[in-house]
C-alpha positions in Angstrom: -6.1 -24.7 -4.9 -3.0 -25.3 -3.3 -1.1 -22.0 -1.9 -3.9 -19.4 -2.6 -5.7 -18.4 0.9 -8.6 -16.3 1.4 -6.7 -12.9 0.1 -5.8 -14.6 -3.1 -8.9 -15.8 -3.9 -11.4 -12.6 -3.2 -8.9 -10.6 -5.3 -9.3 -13.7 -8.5 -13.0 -13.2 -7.7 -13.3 -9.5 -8.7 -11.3 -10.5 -11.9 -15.0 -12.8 -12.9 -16.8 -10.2 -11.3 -17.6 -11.5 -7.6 -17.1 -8.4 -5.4 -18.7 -9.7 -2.5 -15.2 -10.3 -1.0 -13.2 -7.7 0.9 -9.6 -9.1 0.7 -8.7 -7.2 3.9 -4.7 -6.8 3.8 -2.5 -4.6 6.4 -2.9 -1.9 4.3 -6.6 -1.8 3.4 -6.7 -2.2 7.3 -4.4 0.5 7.7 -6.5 3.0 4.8 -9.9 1.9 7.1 -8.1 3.1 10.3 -7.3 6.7 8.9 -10.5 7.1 6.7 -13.1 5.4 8.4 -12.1 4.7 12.6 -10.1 8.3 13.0 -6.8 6.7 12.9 -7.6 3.5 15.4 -7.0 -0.1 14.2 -10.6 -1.7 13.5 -10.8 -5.5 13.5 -12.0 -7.6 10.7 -15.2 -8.1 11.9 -15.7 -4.2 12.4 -14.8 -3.2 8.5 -16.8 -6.1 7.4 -19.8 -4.6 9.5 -19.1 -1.0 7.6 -19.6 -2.4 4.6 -22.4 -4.8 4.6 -24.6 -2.6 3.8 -23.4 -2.5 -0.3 -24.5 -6.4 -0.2 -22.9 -8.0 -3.4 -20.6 -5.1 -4.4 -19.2 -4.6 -0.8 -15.7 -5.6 -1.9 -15.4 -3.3 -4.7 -17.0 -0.5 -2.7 -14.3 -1.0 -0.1 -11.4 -0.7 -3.0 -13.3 2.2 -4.5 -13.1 3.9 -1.2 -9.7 2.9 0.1 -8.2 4.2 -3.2 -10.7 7.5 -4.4 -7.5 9.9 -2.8 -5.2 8.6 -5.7 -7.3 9.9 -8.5 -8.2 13.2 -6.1 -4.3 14.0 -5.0 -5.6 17.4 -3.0 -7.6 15.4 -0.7 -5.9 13.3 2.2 -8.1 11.3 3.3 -10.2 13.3 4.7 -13.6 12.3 4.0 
């Protein structure tokens, strides 16, 4: 489709339940570099790598784990 790149799609993916996709954005790469690489930008390749290990669901892992601080506000990313 016209207009929708690789972002767009992963994201209408998880909507029919295809989380395999990681829809990387500047800020889920910006989230990875403070939670995951101790504040260093990672590249693609290297958050992709992270999460291959959680196979089909590695896109909805990533969400869940870029986003678990807003439903625990005392804890800042500190994992």
């Amino acid at each position: 489709m016209k207009g929708v790149g690789n972002y767009a799609a992963e994201n209408l993916m998880k909507l029919l339940g295809r989380y395999d996709g990681l829809a990387l954005d500047s800020w889920t790469r910006a989230q990875f570099a403070k939670a995951r690489n101790r504040g260093r930008a990672a590249s693609d390749k290297e958050i992709a790598r992270f999460y291959w290990r959680f196979n089909s669901w590695r896109g909805l892992v990533l969400w869940c784990d870029m986003t678990r601080h807003w439903l625990e506000p005392e804890r800042i990313l500190n994992w």
